[in-house]
N, CA, C and O atoms as a DFTB+ gen file, in Angstrom:
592 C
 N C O
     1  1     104.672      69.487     148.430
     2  2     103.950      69.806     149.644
     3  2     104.216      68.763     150.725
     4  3     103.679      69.015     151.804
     5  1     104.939      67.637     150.657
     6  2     105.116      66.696     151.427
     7  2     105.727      66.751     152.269
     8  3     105.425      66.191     153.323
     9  1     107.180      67.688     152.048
    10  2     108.270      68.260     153.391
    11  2     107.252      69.319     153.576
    12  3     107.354      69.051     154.773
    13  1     106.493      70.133     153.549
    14  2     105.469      71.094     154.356
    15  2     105.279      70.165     155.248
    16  3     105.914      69.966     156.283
    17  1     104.050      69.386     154.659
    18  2     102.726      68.790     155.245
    19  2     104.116      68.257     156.716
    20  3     103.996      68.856     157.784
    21  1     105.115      67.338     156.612
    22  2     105.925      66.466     157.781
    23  2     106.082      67.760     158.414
    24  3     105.513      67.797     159.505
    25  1     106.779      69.035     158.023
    26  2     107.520      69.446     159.047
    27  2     106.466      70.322     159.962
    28  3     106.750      70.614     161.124
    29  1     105.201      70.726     159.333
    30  2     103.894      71.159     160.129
    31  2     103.334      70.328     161.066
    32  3     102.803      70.583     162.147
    33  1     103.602      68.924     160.284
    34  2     102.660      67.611     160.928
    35  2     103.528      67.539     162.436
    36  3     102.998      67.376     163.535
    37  1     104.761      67.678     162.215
    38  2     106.134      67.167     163.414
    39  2     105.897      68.218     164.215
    40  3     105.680      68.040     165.413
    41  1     105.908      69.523     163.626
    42  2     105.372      70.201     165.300
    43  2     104.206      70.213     165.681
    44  3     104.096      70.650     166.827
    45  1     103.238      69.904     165.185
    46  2     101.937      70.333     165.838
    47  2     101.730      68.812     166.752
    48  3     100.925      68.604     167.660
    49  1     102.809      67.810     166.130
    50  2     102.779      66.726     167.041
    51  2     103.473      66.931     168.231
    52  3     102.937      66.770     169.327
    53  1     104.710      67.299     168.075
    54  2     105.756      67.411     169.309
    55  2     105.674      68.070     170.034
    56  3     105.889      67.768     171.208
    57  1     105.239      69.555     169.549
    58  2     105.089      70.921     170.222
    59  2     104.241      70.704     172.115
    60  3     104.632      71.260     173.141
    61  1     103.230      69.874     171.993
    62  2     102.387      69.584     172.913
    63  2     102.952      68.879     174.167
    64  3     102.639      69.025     175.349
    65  1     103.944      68.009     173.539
    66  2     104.875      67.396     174.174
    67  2     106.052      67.864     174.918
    68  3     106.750      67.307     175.765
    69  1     106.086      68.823     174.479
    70  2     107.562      70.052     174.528
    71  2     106.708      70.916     175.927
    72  3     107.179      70.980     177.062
    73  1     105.515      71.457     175.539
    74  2     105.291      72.391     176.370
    75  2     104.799      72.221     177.276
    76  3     104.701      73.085     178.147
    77  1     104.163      70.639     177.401
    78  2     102.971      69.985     178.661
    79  2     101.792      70.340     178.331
    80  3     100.992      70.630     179.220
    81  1     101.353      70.407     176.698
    82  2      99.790      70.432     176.999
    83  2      99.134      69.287     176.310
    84  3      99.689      68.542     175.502
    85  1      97.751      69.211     176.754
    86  2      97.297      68.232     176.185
    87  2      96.834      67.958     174.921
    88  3      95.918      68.674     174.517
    89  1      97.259      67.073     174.187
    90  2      97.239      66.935     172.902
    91  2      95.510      67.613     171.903
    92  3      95.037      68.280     170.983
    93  1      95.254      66.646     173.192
    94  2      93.581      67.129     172.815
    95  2      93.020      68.372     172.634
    96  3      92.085      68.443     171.836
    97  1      93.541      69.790     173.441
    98  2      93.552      70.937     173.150
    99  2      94.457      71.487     172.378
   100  3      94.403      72.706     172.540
   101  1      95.380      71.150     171.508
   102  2      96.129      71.737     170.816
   103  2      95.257      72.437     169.285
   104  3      94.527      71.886     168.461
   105  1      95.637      73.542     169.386
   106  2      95.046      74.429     167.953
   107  2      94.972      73.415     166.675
   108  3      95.817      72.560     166.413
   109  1      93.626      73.725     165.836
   110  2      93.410      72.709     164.832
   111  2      93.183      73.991     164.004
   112  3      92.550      74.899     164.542
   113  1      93.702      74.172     162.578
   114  2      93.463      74.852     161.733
   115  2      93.124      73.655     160.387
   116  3      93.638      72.550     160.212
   117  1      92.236      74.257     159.699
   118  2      92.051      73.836     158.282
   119  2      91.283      74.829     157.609
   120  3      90.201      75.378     157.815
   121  1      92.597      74.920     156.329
   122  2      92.757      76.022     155.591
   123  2      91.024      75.380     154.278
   124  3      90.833      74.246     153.839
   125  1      90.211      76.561     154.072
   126  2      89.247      76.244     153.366
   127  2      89.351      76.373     152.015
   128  3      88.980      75.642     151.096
   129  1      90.090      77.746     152.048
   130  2      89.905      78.396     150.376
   131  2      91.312      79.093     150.507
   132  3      91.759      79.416     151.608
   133  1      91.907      79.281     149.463
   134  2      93.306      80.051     148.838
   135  2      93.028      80.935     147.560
   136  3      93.107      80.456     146.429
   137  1      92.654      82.429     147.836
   138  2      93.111      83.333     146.661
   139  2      94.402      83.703     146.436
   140  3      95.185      83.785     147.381
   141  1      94.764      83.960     145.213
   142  2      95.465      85.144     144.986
   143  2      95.527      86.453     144.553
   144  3      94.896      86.913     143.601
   145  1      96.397      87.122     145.360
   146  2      96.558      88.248     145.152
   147  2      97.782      89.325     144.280
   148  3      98.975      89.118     144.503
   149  1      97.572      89.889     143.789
   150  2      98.375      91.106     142.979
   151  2      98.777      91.799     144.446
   152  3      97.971      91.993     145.357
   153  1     100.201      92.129     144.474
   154  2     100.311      93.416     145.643
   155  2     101.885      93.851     145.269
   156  3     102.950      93.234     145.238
   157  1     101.471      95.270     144.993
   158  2     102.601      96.285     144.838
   159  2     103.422      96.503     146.151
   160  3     102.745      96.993     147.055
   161  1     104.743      96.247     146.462
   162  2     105.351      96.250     147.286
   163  2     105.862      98.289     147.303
   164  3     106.551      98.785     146.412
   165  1     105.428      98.919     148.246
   166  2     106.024     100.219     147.922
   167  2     107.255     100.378     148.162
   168  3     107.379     101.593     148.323
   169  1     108.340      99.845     148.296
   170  2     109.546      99.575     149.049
   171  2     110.465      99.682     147.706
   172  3     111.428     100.441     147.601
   173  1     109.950      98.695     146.591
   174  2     110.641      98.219     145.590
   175  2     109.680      98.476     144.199
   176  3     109.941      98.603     143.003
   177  1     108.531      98.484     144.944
   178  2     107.515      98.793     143.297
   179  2     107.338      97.726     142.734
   180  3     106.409      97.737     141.927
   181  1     108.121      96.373     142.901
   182  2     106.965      94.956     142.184
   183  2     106.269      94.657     142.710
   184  3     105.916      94.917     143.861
   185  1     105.717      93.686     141.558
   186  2     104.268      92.832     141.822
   187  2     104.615      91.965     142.451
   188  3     105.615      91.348     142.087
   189  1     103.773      91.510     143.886
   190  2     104.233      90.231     144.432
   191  2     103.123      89.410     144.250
   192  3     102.180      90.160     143.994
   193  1     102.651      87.918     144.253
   194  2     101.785      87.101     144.412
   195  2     101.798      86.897     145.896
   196  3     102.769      86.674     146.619
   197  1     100.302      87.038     146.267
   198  2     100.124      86.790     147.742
   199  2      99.221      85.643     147.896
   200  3      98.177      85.695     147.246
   201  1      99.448      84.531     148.699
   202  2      98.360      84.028     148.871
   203  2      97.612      84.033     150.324
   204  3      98.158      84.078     151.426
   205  1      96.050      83.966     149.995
   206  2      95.417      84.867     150.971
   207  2      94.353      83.620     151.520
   208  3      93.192      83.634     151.113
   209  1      94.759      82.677     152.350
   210  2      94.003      81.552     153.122
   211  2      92.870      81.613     153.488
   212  3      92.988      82.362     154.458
   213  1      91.695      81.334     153.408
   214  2      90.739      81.563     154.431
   215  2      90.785      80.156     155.592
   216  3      91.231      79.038     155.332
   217  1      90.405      80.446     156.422
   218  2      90.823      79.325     157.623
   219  2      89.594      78.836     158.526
   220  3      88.573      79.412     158.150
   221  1      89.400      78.127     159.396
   222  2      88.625      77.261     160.310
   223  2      89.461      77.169     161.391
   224  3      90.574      76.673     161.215
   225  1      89.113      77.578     162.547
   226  2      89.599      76.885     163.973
   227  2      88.574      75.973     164.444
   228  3      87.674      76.111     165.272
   229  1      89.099      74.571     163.380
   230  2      88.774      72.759     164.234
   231  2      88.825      72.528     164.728
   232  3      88.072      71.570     164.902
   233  1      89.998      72.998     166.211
   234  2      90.403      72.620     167.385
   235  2      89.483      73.230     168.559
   236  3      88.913      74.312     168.416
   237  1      89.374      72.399     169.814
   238  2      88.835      72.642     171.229
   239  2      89.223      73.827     171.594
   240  3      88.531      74.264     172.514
   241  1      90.173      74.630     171.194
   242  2      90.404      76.113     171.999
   243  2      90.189      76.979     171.234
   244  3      89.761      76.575     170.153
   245  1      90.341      78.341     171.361
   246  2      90.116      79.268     170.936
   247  2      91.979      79.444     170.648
   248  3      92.960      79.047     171.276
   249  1      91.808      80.189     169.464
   250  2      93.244      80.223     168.525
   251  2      93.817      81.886     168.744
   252  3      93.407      82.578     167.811
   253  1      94.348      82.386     169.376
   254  2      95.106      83.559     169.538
   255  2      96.060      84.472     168.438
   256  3      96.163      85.698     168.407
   257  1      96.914      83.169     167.289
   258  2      97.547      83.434     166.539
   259  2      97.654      82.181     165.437
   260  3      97.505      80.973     165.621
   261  1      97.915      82.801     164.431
   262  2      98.241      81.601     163.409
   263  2      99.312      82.132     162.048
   264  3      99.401      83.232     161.502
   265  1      99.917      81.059     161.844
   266  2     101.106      81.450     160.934
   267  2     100.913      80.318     159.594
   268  3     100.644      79.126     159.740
   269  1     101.067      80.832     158.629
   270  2     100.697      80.328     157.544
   271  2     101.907      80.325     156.460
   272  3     102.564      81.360     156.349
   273  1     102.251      79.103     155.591
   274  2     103.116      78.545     154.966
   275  2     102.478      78.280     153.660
   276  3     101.334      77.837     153.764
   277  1     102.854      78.412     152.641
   278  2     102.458      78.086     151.554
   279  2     103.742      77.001     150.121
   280  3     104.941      76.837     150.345
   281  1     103.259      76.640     149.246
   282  2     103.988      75.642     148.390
   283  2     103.043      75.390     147.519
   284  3     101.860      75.116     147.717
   285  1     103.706      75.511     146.418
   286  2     103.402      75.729     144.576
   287  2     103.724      74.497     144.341
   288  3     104.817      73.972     144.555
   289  1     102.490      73.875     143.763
   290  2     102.048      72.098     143.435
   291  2     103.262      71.880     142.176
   292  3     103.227      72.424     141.072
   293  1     104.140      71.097     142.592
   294  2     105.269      70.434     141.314
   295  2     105.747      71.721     141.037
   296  3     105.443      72.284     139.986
   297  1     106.478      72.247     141.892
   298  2     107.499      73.425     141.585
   299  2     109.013      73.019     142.255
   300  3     109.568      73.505     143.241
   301  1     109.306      72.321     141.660
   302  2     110.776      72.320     142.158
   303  2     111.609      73.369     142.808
   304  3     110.994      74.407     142.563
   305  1     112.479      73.622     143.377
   306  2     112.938      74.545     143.923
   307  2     112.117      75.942     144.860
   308  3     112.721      76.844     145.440
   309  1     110.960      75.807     144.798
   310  2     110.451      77.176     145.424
   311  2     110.563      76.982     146.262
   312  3     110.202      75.950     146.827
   313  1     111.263      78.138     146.840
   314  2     110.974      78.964     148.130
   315  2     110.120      79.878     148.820
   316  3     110.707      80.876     148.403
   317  1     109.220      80.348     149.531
   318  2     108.642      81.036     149.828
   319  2     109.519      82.301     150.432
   320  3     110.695      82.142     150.758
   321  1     108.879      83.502     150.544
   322  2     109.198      84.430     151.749
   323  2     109.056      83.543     152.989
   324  3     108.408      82.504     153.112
   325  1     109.915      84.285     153.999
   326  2     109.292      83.395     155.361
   327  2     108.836      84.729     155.975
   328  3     109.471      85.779     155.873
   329  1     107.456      84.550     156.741
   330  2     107.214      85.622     157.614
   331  2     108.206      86.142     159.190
   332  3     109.112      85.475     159.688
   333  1     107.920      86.886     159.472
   334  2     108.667      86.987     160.517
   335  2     107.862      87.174     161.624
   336  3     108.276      87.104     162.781
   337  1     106.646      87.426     161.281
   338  2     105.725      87.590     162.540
   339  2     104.001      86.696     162.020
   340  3     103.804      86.460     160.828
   341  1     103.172      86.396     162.859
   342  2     102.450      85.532     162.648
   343  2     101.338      86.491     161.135
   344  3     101.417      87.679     160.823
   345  1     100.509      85.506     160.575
   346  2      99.736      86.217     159.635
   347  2      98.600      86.977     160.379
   348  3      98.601      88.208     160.392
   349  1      97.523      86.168     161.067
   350  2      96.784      86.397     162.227
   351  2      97.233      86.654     163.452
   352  3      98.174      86.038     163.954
   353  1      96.704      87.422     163.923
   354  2      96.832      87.695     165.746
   355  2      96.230      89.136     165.698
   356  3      95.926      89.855     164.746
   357  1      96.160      89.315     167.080
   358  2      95.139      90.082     167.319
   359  2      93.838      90.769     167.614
   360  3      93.510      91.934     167.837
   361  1      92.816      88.872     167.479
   362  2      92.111      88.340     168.147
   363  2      91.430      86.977     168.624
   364  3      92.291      86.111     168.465
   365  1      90.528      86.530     169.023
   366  2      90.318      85.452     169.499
   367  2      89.256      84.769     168.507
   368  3      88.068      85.075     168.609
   369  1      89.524      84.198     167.914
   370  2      89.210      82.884     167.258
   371  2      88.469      81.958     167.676
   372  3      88.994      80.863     167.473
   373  1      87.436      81.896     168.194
   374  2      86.836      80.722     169.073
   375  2      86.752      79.095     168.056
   376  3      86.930      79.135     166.839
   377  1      86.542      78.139     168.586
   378  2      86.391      76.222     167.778
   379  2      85.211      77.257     167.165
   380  3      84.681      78.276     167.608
   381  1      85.031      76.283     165.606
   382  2      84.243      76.329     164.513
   383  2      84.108      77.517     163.895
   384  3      83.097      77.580     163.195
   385  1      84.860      78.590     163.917
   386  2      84.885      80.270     163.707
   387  2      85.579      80.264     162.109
   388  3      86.559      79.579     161.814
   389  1      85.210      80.727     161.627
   390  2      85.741      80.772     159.836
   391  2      86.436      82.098     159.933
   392  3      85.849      82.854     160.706
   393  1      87.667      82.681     159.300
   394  2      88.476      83.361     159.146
   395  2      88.510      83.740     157.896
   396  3      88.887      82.778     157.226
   397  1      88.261      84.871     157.088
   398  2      88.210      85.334     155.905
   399  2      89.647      86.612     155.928
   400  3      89.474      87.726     156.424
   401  1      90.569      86.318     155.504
   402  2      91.711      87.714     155.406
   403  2      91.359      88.553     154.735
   404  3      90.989      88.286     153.592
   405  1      91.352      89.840     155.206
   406  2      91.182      91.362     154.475
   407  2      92.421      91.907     153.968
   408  3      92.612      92.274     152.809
   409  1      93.450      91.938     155.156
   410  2      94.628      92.718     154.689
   411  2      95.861      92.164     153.701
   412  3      96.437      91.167     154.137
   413  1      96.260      92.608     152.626
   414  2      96.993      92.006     151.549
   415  2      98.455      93.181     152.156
   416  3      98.477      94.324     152.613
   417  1      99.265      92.388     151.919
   418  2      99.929      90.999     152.671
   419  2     100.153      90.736     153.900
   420  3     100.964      89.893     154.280
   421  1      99.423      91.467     154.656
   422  2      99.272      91.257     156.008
   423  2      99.044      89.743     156.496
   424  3      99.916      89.085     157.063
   425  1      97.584      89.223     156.159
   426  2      97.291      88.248     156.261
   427  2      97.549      86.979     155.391
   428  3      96.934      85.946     155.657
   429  1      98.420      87.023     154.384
   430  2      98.612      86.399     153.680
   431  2     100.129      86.019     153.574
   432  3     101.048      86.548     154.199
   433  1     100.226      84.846     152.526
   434  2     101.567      84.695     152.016
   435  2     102.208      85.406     150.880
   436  3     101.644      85.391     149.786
   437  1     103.310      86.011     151.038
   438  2     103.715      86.369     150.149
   439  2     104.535      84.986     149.024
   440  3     105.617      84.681     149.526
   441  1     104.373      84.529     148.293
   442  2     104.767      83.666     147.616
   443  2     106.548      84.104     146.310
   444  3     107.388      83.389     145.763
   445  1     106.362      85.226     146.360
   446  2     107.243      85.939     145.074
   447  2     106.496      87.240     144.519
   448  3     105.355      87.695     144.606
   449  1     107.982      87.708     143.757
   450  2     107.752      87.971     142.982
   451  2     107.129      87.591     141.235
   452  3     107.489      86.965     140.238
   453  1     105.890      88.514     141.751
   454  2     104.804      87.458     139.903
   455  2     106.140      86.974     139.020
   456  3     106.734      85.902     138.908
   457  1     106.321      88.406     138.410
   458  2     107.300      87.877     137.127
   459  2     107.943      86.551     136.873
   460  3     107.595      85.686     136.070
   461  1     109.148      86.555     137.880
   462  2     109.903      85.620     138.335
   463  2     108.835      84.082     138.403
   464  3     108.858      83.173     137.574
   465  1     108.276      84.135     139.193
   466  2     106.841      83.169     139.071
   467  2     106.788      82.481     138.198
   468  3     106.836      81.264     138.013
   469  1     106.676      83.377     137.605
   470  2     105.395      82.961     136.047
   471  2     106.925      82.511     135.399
   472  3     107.055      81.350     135.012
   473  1     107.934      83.352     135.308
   474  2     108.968      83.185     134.404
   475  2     109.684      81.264     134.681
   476  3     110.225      80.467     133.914
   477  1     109.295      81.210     136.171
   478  2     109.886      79.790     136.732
   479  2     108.937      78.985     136.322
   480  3     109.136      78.373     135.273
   481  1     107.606      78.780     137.090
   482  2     106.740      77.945     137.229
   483  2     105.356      77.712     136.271
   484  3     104.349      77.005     136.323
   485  1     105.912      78.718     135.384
   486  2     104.336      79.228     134.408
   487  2     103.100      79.898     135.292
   488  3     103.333      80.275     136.440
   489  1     101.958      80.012     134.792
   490  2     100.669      80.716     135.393
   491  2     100.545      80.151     136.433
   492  3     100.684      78.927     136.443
   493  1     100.210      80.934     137.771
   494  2      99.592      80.570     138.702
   495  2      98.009      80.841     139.068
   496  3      97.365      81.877     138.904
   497  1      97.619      79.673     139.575
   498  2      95.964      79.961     139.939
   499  2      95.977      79.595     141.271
   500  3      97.018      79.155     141.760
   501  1      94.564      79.760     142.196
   502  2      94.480      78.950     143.382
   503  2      94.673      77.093     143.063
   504  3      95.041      76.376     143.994
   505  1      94.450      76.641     142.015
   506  2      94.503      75.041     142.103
   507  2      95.797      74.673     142.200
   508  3      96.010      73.479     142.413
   509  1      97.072      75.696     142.055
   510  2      98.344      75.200     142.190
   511  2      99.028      75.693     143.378
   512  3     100.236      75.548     143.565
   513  1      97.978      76.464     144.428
   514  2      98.614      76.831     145.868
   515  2      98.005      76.135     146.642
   516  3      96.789      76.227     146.813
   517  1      99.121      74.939     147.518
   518  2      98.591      75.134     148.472
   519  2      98.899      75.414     150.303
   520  3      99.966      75.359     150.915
   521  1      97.911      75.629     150.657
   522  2      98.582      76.965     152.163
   523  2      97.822      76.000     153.255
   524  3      96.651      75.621     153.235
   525  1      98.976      75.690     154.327
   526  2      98.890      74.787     155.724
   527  2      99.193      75.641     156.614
   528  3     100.071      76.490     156.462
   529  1      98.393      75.481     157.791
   530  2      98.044      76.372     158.857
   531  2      98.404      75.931     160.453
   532  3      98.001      74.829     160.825
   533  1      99.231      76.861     161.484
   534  2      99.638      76.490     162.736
   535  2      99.051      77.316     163.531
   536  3      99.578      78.409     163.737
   537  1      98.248      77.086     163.937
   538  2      97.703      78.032     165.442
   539  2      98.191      78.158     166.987
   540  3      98.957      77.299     167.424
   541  1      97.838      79.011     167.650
   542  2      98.267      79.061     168.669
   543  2      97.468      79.589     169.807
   544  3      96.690      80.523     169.615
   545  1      97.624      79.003     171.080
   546  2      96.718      79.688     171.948
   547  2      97.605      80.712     172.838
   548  3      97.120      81.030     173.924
   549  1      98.669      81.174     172.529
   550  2      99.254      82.266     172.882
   551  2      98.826      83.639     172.264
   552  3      98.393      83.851     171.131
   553  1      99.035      84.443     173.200
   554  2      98.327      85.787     172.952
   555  2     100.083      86.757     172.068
   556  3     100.951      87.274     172.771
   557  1     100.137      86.732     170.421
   558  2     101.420      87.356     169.796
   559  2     101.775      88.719     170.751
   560  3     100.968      89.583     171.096
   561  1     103.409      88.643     171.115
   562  2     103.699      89.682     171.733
   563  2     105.172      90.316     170.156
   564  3     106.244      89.755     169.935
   565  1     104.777      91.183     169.640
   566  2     105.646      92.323     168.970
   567  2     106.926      91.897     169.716
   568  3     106.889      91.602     170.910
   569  1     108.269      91.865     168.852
   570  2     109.621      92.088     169.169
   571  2     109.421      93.525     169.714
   572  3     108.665      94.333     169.175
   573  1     110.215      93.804     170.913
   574  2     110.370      95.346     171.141
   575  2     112.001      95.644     171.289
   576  3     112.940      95.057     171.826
   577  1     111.830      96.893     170.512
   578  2     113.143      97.593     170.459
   579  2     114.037      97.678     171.246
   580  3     114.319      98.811     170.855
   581  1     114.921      97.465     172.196
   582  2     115.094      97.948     173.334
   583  2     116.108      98.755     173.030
   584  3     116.995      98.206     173.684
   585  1     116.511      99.472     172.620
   586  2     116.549     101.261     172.038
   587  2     115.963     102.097     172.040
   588  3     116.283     103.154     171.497
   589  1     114.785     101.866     172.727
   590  2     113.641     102.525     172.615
   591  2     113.574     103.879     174.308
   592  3     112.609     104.628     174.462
């Protein structure tokens, strides 16, 4: 979790710097609780492990979007899925607001396929996930087609 924790830590440091805002308003997430989830992919028909964050906006602004990363405690080699679009968005988040995810895998990480999982890393529980959080006070705009 240590290259997570730097490369989360490095933008949420720099990012502010990059864009001209003030440090002091920059989005504060802290992740509270981590389930997991069972979820049948209909695409392919496996089981994937999802992990499903619940969150806090700590920070002075209200949080628009947030994207979530996850890493399996002493797992060598894992990789995650990477999302392609944020986990959250879609509404406003105000400072001190608790975030509970409903939608599986919407709001969550997809971590793998179980099998594979279990076959690499042995059993997984929440005490061996853990999930770091980037917010944003941008309002998520959808890639659009322009084929459309």
């Amino acid at each position: 979790m240590n290259k997570l924790n730097a490369i989360l830590l490095g933008i949420a440091l720099f990012l502010p710097f990059v864009v001209g805002c003030d440090p002091a308003t920059t989005p504060a997430i802290s992740v509270t609780e981590v389930k997991l989830h069972d979820w049948t992919d209909p695409k392919d028909g496996k089981i994937y492990v999802v992990a499903m964050p619940t969150w806090k906006n700590d920070g002075k602004v209200a949080i628009r979007q947030a994207m979530f990363s996850a890493d399996i405690k002493d797992a060598k080699g894992f990789k995650p899925k990477e999302s392609a679009e944020p986990q959250f968005h879609g509404a406003i988040v105000e400072p001190g607001t608790t975030v509970t995810p409903q939608q599986v895998p919407e709001e969550g990480v997809i971590l793998g396929v179980k099998k594979e999982l279990e076959d690499q890393f042995g059993k997984l529980d929440e005490s061996r996930v853990e999930v770091e959080g980037l917010g944003s006070t941008e309002e998520y705009k959808p890639p659009t087609n322009s084929d459309a």
